[in-house]
C-alpha positions in Angstrom: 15.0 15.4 -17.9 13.4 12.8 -20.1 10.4 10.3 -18.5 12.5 7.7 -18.5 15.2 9.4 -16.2 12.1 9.2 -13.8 11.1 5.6 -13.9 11.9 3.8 -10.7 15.6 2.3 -10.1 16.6 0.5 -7.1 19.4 1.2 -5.8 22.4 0.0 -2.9 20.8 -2.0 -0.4 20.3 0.0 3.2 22.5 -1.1 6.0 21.2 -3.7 8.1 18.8 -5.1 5.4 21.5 -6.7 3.4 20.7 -10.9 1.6 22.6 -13.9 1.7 23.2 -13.6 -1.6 25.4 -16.9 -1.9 22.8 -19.1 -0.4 20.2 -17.3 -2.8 21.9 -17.9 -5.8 21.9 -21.6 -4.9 18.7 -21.7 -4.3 17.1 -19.8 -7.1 19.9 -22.4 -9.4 17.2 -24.8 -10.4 14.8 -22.0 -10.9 17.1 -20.0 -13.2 19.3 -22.1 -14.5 22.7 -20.6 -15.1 21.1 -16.9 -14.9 21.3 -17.2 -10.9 25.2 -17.3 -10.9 25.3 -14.2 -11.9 22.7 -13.1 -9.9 23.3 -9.4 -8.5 20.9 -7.9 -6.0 19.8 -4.1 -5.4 16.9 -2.4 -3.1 14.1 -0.2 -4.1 14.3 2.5 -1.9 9.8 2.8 -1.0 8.5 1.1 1.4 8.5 0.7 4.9 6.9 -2.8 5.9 8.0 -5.8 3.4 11.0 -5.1 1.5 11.4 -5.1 -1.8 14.8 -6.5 -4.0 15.7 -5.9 -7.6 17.2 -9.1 -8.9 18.9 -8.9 -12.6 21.3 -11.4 -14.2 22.1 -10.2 -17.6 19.3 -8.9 -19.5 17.0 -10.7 -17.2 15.2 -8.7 -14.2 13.1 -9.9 -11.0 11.8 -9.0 -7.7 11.8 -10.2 -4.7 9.7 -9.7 -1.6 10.6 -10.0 1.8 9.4 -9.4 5.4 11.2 -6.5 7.5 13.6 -7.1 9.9 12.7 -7.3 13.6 8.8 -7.2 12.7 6.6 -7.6 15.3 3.4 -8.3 13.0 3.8 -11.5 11.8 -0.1 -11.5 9.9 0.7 -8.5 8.2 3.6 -9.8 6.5 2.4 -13.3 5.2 4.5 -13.6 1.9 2.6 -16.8 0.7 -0.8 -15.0 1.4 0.5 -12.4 -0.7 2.1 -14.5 -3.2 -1.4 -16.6 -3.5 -3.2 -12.9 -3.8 -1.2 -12.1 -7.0 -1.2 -16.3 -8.7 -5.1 -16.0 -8.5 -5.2 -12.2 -9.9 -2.8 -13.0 -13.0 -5.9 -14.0 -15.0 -8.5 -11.8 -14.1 -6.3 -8.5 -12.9 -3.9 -7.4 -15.4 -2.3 -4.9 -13.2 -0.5 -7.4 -10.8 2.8 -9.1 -11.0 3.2 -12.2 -12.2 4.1 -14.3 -8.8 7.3 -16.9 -9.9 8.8 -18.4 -6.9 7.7 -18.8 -3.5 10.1 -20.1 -0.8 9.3 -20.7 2.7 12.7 -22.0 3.6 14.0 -19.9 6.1 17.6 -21.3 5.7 18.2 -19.7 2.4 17.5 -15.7 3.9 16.2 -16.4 7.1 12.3 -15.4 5.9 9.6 -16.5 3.9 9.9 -15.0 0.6 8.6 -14.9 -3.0 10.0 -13.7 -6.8 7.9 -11.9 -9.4 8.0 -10.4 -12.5 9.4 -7.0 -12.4 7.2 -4.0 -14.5 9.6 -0.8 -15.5 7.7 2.2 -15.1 6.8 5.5 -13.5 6.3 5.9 -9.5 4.8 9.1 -8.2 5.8 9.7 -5.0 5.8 12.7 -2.0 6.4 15.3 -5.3 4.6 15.4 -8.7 7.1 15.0 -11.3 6.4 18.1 -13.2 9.3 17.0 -16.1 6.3 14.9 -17.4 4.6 18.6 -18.7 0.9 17.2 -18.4 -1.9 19.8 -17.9 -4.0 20.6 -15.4 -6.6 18.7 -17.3 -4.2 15.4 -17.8 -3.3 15.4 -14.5 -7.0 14.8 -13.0 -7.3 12.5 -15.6 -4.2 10.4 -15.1 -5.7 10.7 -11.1 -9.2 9.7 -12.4 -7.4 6.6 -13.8 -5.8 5.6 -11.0 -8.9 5.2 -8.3 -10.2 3.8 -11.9 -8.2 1.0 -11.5 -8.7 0.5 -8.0 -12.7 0.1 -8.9 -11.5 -2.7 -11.7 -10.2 -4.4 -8.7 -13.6 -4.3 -6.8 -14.9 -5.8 -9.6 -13.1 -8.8 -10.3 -15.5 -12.0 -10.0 -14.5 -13.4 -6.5 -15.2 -17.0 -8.1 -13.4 -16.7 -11.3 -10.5 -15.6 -9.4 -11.0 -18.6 -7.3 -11.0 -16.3 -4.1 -14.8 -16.8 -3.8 -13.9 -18.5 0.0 -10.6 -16.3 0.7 -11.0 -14.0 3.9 -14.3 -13.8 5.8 -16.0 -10.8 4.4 -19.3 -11.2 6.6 -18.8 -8.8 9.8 -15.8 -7.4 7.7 -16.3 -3.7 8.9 -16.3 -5.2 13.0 -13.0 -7.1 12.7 -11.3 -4.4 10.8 -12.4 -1.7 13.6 -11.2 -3.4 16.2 -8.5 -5.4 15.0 -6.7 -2.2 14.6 -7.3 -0.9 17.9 -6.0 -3.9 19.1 -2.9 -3.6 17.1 -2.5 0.3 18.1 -3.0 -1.3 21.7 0.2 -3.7 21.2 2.1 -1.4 19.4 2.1 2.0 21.5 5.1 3.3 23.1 5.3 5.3 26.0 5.9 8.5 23.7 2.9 8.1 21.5 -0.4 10.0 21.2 -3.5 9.4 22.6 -6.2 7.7 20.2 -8.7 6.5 22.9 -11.1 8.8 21.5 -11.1 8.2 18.3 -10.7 4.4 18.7 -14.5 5.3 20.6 -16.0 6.9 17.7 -15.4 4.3 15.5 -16.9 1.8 17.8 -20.0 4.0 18.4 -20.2 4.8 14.7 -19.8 1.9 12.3 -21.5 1.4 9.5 -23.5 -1.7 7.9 -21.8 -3.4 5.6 -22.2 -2.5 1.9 -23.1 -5.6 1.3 -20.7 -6.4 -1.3 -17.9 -8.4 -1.3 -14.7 -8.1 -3.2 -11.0 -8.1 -3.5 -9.4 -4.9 -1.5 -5.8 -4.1 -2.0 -6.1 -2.7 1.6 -3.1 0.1 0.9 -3.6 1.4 -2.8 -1.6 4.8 -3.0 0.5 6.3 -5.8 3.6 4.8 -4.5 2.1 1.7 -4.8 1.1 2.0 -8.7 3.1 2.2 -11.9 2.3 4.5 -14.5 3.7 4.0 -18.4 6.4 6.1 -18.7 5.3 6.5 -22.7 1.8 7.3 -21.7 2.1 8.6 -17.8 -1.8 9.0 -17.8 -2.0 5.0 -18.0 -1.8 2.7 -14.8 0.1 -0.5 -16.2 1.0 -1.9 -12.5 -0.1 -2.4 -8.8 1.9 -3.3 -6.0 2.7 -4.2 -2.5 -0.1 -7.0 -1.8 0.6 -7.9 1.6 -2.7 -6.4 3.2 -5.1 -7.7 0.4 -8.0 -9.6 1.2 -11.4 -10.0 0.5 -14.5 -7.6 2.3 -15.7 -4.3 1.9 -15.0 -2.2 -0.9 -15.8 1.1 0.9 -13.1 0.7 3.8 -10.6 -0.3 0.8 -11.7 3.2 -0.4 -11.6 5.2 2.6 -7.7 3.7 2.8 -6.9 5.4 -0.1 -8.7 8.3 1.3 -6.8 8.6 4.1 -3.7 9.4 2.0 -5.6 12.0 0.0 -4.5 15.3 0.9 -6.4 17.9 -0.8 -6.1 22.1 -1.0 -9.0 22.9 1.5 -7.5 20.8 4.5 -5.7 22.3 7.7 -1.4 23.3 6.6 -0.8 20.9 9.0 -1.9 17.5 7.3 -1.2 19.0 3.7 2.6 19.4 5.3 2.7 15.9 6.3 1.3 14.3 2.8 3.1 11.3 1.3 1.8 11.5 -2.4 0.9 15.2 -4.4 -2.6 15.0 -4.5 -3.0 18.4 -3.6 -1.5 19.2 -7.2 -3.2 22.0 -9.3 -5.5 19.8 -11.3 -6.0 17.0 -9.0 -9.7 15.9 -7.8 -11.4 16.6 -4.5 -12.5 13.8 -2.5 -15.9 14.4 -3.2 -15.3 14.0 -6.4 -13.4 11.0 -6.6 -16.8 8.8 -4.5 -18.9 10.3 -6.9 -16.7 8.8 -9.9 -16.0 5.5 -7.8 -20.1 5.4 -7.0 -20.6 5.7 -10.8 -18.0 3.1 -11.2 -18.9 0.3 -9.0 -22.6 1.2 -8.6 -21.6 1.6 -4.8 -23.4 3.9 -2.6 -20.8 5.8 -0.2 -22.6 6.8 2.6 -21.1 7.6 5.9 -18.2 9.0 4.6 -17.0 10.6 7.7 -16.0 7.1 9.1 -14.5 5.6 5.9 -12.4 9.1 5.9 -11.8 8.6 10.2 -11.0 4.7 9.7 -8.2 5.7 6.6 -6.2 7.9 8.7 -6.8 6.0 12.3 -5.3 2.5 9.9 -2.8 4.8 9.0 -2.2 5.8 12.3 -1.5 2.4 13.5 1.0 1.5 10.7 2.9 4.0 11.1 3.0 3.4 15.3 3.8 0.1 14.0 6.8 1.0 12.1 8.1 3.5 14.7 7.6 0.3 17.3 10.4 -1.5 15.8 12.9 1.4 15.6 12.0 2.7 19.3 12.7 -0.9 20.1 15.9 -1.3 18.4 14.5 -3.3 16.0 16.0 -1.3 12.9 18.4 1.3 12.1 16.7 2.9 9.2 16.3 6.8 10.7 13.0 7.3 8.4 11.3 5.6 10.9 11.8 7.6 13.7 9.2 10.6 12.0 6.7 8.2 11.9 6.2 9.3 16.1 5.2 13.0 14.4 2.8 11.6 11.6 0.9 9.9 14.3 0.1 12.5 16.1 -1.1 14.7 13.0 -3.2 12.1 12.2 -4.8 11.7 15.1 -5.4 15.6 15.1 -7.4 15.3 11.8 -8.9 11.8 13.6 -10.5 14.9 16.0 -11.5 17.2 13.1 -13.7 14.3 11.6 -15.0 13.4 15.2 -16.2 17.5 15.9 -18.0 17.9 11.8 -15.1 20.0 11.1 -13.8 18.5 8.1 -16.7 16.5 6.2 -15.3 15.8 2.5 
């Protein structure tokens, strides 16, 4: 298998999530000229919050971004707050798409929705591609590079950007804290775990803020990144905008965090991981603050409830997701494991809590 057989293709779209695509291709007309009658839509199969179309007419390729069906969460799913994330990163961040069209005409699909450029590459997901033959000591670089790129982000200059009054990053680490309790509050279903305790110890144990702001993606993972597929140790795109903001650079990294799996945690979390960062080669937690303190000239202290807050946000997305299929909301069957997840990640939640897992 070549690296290009593993570059990411959409595919059909899932049941239930189908476009208009007559009234699209209407739409789009004035946009793309004669391109949009020939206009052919396809899914990408990631993601479980905002969905994500592969548009191609001809030679010619976008993507469009959409809000789920049946979602609950209305803030966490603002396409023009996303689409005005990416138009004020295209000059400063060259890891974003390049935003195109934003439409807030709900007549035409029924949404809000937005078209950007579309970047060909590699996405890692659950299972490291081994057909890519990188060594031990490539792959912890290619992982070095990608919280690398994460810290380019911190670092952006809020007022070049022009995002120097976007979001309220005083009291940052407060609002995120209990804004998610409140969301795990109105999402829980009657089958769900209990997280009273660990919604406690974040209360009781919250930081001061670092005292830096800066542009957080708010859900970088692997899934989320493009890697070249002629040079896999390169990032050459970031996705899936919809929770960026501006605050604190240290919850942004404990999000990441949360996904990290590494080989000295409990079977049971390793078992539920979403991206291989448990792979032979791959760095430790530890050692990815130490190379994002060098980076940013951050200081990560209190690391426990960076680590706690990344899996309880977790958590909470996932209860959010499972919300709209115990409710009928969707028919897609993935989200019906997302009941399980929450309750191992509430068990590692306890781990942190008791000083059993530290780094």
């Amino acid at each position: 298998m070549s690296t290009a057989d593993l570059i990411d293709r959409a595919g059909e779209i899932r049941k239930g999530e189908e476009i208009d695509l007559v009234r699209l291709k209407e739409y789009l007309e004035p946009t793309l000229g004669s391109a949009a009658q020939q206009l052919q839509v396809k899914q990408f199969p990631g993601g479980h919050s905002n969905l994500t179309y592969l548009l191609s007419s001809g030679d010619q390729q976008w993507v469009m971004r959409r809000p789920p069906f049946g979602s609950k969460v209305k803030s966490a799913h603002d396409m023009s707050r996303e689409y005005r994330i990416l138009s004020a990163l295209k000059n400063v961040y060259s890891y974003g798409p390049v935003p195109e069209l934003f439409c807030d005409d709900h007549s035409i699909i029924g949404c809000d929705f937005y078209l950007m450029s579309y970047i060909e590459g590699l996405v890692i997901r659950r299972e490291y591609p081994t057909e890519l033959g990188l060594s031990k000591d490539q792959i912890r670089q290619q992982l070095f590079n990608f919280f690398d790129v994460l810290s380019e982000l911190h670092s952006v200059d809020l007022v070049e950007a022009g995002l120097d009054t976007f979001g309220r990053p005083e009291g940052y680490v407060r609002r995120q804290v209990e804004g998610w309790c409140r969301r795990w509050r109105d999402s829980a279903t009657p089958d769900t775990v209990n997280v009273d305790n660990t919604m406690q110890w974040l209360n009781d144990n919250m930081p001061p803020e670092s005292g830096k702001a800066s542009v957080i993606h708010n859900d970088y993972k692997m899934d989320n990144v493009i890697f070249n597929s002629n040079d896999p140790l390169k990032v050459i795109g970031v996705l899936d905008w919809e929770m960026a903001t501006v605050g604190d650079p240290l919850m942004d990294l404990g999000c990441t965090l949360g996904y990290w799996v590494q080989t000295s945690d409990p079977d049971f979390f390793r078992e539920s991981r979403t991206m291989p960062s448990d792979i032979d080669g791959a760095p430790t937690r530890s050692e990815i603050i130490q190379r994002f303190q060098e980076k940013t000239g951050l200081s990560v202290e209190n690391f426990p409830f960076y680590f706690c807050f990344g899996l309880f946000r977790l958590c909470v997305i996932g209860q959010q997701i499972y919300y709209r299929y115990y409710h009928g909301h969707t028919k897609d069957e993935r989200f019906a494991g997302f009941l399980k997840k929450a309750f191992v990640l509430q068990q590692m939640c306890e781990l942190i809590i008791k000083g059993e897992v530290t780094d």
